[in-house]
C-alpha positions as CSV (number, residue, x, y, z in Angstrom):
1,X,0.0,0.0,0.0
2,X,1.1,3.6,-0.9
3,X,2.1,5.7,1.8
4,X,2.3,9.5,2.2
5,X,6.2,9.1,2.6
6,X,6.5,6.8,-0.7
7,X,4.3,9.6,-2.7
8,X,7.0,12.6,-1.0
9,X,9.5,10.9,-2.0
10,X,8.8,10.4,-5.7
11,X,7.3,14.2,-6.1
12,X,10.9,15.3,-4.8
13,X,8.5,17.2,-1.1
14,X,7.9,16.7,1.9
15,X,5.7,14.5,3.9
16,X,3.4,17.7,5.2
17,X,3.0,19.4,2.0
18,X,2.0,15.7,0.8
19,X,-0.8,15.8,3.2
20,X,-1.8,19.5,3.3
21,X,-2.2,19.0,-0.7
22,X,-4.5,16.1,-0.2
23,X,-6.5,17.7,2.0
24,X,-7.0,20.9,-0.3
25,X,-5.4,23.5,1.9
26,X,-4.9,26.9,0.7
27,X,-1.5,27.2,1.6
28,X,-0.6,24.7,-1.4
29,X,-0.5,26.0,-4.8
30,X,-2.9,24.5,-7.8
31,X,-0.3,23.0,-9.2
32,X,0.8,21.0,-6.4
33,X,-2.4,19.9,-5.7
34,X,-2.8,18.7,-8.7
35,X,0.9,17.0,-9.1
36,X,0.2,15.3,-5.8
37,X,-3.7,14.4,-6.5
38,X,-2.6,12.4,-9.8
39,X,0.2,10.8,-8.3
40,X,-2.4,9.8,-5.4
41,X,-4.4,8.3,-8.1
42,X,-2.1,6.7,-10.1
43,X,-0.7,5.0,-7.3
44,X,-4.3,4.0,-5.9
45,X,-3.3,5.7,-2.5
46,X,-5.6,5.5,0.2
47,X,-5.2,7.9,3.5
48,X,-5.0,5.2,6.5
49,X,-8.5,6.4,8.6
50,X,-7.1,4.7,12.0
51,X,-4.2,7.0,12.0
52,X,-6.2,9.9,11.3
53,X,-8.4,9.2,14.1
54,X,-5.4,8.8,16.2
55,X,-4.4,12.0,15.4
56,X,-7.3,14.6,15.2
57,X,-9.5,12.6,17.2
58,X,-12.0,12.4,14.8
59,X,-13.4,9.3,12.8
60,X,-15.2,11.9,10.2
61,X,-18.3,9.1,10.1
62,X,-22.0,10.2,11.2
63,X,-24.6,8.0,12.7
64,X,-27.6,8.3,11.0
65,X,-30.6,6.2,12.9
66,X,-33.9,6.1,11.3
67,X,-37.4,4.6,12.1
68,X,-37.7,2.9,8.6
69,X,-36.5,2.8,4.9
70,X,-39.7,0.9,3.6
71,X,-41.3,4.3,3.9
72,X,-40.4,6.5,0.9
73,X,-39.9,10.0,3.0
74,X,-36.9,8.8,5.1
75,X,-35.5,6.9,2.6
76,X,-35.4,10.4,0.3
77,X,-33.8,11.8,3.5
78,X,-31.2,9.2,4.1
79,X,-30.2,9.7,0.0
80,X,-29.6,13.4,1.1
81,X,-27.7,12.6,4.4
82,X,-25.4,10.1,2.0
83,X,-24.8,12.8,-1.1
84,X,-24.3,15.5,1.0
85,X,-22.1,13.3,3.5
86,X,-19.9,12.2,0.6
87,X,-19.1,15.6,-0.3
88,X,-17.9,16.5,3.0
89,X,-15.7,13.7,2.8
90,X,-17.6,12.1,5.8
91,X,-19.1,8.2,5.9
92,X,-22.2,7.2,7.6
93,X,-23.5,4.3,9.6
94,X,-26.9,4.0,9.7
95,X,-29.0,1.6,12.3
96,X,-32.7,1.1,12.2
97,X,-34.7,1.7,15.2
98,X,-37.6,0.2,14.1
99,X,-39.7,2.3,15.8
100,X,-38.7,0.3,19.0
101,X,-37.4,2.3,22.2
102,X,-35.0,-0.6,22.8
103,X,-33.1,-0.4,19.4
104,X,-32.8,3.4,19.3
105,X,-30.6,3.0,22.6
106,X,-29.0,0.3,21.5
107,X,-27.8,2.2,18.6
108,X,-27.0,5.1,20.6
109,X,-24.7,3.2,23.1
110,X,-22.9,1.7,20.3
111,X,-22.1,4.5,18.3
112,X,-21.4,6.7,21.1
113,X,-18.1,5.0,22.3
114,X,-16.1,7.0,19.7
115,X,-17.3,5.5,16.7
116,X,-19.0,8.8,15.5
117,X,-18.4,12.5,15.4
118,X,-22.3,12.9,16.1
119,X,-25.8,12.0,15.1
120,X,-28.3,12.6,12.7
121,X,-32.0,10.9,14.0
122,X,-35.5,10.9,13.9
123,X,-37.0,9.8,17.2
124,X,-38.8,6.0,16.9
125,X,-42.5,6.1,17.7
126,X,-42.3,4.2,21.0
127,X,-40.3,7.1,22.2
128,X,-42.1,9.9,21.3
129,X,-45.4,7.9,22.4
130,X,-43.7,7.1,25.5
131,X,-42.4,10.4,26.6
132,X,-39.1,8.1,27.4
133,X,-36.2,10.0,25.5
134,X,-33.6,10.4,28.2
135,X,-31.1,8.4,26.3
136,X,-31.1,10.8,23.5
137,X,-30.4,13.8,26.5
138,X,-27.7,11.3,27.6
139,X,-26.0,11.5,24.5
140,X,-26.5,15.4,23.9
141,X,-25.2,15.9,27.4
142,X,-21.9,13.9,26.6
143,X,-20.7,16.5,23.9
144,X,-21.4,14.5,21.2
145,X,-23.5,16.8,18.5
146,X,-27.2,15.5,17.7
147,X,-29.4,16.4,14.8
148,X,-33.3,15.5,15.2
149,X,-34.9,15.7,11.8
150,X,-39.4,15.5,11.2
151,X,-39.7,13.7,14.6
152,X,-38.2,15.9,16.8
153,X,-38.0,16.4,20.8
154,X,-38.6,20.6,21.6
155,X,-37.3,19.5,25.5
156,X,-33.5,18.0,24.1
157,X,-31.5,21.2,23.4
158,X,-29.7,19.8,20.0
159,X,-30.1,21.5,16.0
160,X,-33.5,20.6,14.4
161,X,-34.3,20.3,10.6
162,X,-38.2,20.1,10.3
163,X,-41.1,20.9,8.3
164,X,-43.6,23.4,9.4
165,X,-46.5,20.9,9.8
166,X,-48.5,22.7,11.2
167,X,-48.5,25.4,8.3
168,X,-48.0,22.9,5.4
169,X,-51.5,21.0,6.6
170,X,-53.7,24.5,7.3
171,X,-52.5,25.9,3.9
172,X,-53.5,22.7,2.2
173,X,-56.7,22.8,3.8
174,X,-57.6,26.0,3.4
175,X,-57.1,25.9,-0.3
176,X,-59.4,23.0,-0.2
177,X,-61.5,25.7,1.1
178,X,-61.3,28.5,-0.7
179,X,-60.7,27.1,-4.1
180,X,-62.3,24.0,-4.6
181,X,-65.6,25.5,-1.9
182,X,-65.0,22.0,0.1
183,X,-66.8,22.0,2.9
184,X,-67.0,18.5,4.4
185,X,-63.3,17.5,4.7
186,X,-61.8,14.6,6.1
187,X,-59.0,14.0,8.1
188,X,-57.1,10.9,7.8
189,X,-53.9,9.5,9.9
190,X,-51.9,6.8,10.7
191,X,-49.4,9.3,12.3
192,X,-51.5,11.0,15.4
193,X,-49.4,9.9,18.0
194,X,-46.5,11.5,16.6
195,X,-45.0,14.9,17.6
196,X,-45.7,15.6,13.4
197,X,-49.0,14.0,13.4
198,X,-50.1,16.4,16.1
199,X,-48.7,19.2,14.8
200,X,-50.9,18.5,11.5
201,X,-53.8,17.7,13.2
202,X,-53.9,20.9,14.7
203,X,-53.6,22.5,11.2
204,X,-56.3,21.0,9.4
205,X,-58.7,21.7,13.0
206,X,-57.3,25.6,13.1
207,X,-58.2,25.6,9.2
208,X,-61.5,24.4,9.2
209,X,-62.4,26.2,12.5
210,X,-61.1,29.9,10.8
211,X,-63.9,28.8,8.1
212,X,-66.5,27.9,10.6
213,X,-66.0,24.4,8.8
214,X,-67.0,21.2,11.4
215,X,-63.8,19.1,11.4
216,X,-63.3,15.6,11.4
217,X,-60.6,13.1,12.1
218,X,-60.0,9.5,11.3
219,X,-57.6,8.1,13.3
220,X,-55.9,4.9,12.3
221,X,-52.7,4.2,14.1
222,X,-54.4,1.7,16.0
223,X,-56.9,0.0,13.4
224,X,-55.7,-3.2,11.7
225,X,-57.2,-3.0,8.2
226,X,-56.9,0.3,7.3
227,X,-58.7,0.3,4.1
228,X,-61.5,-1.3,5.6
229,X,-61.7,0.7,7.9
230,X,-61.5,3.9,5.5
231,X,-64.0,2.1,3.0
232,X,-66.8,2.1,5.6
233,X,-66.3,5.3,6.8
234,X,-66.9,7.1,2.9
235,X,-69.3,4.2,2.6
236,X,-71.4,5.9,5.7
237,X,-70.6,9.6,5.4
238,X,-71.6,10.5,2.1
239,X,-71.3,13.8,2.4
240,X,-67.4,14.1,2.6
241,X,-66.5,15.9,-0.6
242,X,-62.4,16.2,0.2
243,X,-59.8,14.5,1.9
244,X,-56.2,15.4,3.7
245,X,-54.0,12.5,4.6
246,X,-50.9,14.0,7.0
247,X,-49.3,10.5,5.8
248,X,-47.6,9.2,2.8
249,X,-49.4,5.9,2.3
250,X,-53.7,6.8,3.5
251,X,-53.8,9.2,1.3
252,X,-53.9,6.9,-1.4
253,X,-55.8,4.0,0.0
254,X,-58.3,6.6,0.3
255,X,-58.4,7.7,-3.4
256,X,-59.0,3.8,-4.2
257,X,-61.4,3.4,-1.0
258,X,-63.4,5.9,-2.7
259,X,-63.2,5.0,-6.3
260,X,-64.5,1.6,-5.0
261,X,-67.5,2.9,-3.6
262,X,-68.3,4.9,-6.9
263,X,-66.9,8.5,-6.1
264,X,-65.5,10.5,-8.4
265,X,-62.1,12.2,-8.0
266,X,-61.4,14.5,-8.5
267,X,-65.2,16.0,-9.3
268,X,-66.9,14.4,-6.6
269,X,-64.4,14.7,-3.9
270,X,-60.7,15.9,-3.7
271,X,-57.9,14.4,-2.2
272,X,-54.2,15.9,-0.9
273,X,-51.8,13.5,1.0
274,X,-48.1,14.3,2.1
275,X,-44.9,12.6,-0.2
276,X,-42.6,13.8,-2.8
277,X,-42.8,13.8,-6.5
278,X,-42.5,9.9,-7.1
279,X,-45.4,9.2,-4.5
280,X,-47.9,11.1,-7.1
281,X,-47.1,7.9,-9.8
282,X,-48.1,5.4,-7.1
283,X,-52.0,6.8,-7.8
284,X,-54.6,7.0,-10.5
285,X,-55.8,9.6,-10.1
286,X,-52.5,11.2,-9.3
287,X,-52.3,12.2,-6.0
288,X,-51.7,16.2,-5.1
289,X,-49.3,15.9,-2.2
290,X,-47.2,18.3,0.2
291,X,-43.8,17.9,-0.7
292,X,-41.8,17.7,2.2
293,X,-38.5,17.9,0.4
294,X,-36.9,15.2,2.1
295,X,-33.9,15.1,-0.2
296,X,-33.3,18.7,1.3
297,X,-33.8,17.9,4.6
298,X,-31.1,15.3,4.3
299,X,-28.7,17.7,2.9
300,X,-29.3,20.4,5.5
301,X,-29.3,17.7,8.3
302,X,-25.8,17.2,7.3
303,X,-24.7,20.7,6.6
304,X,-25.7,21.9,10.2
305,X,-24.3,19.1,12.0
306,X,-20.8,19.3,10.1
307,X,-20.9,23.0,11.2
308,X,-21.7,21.9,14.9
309,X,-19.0,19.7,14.3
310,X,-15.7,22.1,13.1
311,X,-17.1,24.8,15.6
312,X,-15.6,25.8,19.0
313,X,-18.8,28.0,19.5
314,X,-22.0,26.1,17.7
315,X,-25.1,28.3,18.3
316,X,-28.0,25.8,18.9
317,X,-30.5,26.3,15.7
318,X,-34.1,24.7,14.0
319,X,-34.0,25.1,10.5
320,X,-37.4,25.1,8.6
321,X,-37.3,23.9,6.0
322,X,-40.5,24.7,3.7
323,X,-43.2,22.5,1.9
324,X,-44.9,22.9,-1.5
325,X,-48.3,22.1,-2.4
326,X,-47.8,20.4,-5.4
327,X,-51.3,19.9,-7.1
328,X,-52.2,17.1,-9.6
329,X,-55.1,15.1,-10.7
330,X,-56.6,14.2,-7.4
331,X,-57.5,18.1,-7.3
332,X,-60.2,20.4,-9.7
């Protein structure tokens, strides 16, 4: 294996201008950079990690721990944790909670022994539902940099990427409202529990209550067929003529729940759930969606903790990051 020595020696420099070349500093010139970066190349060199940990005391690796990757928004984010990541020069390990309380500290414990710079999560349900999220204040206490992402705990004092849900749901509503003259909309979620299922709940209620609407809210987290349970529900109140999913899958069992029973979409009734751009091929109609920009969210996740990170003086922030109302079939 080439060593930083071996490529000195055969560019006729020395050992630190070797390394301060790899590493892009602005005290070497273009030229040298590029001299040593082809050699580097050439010669298949690899920089040895362990002895840069040794060094700097850094392993330049995040811990990403997610809930899930069979659901299409965090696997959007986890693709913009890896591409922006990569950039940075920085690798990831990533653990899956599974929404279980058990396996989020688990992963925590793990990673925490110096494996990782920091963290980049989103809190499992049982520990949001719970309340139990000392582990995470464990971590954040130790001095090792966590980022919360969508699920996020407002007690732990760490950086915060998140959606305004409450926002993205009223403003989805309301033009429900005001453009399309809906006046018996639904509320559908498989979410409520969550800190972002609340949040959304509230907006849709706040919406409908500004228009002197009569909200209503179908709570699913807890039901075991959910498309029967949707299908009886249109089946017995006829008069819902719109529906708002704060989810990325019930929005769309509702748009075939209701095609079943003979309604037409979107003429008869309308329907906007929460996804990304692919989520609105999954649907015929197409599904209108708020687009949580979850690619984004991965990116920025990354950014801000990589600042936390290479600063001696890290102000604490939440960074919004905002939705679009993307319309499409499943809307007039």
């Amino acid at each position: 294996m080439t060593t930083l020595k071996e490529l000195a020696k055969l560019l006729n420099i020395s050992v630190s201008t070797v390394s301060k070349a790899l590493n892009d500093s602005h005290e070497i010139s273009e030229n040298t950079k590029r001299r040593v970066n082809e050699l580097a190349d050439k010669l298949n060199y690899k920089p040895n990690r362990i002895a840069q940990q040794l060094k700097t005391n850094k392993t330049k690796t995040i811990g990403v721990i997610l809930p899930t990757v069979t659901n299409p928004f965090f696997a959007e984010v986890l693709h913009g944790i890896e591409t922006r990541a990569t950039i940075n020069n920085y690798d990831i390990i990533i653990c899956l909670s599974d929404e279980s309380l058990e396996k989020e500290k688990r992963s925590l414990e793990l990673l925490s022994n110096g494996s990782v710079d920091g963290f980049i999560m989103a809190v499992a349900r049982e520990s949001q539902v719970t309340e139990q999220t000392e582990h995470i204040n464990k971590v954040v206490n130790s001095k090792i940099p966590v980022l919360m992402f969508d699920r996020v705990v407002n007690e732990i004092n760490c950086d915060k990427v998140i959606v305004d849900d409450f926002k993205s749901v009223y403003e989805a509503t309301e033009y429900l409202i005001k453009n399309e003259q809906r006046k018996h909309i639904l509320l559908v979620s498989n979410i409520e529990e969550l800190s972002v299922g609340k949040l959304r709940i509230k907006g849709y209620q706040q919406a409908m209550e500004d228009a002197n609407l009569k909200p209503d809210v179908l709570k699913l987290s807890k039901v075991n067929n959910v498309e029967a349970h949707i299908h009886s529900y249109l089946k017995n109140n006829k008069k819902i003529d719109a529906i708002v999913s704060i989810d990325h899958i019930t929005g769309i069992i509702a748009i075939n729940m209701a095609k079943k029973i003979g309604r037409e979409i979107p003429k008869e009734m309308s329907v906007v759930g929460f996804g990304y751009e692919h989520t609105q091929l999954l649907s015929s109609p197409k599904i209108s969606i708020i687009h949580q920009k979850a690619y984004e969210i991965g990116e920025m996740s990354v950014k801000l903790l990589i600042e936390n990170l290479q600063s001696d003086d890290h102000k604490i922030e939440t960074i919004v990051v905002p939705s679009e109302l993307k319309l499409a079939e499943s809307t007039n």
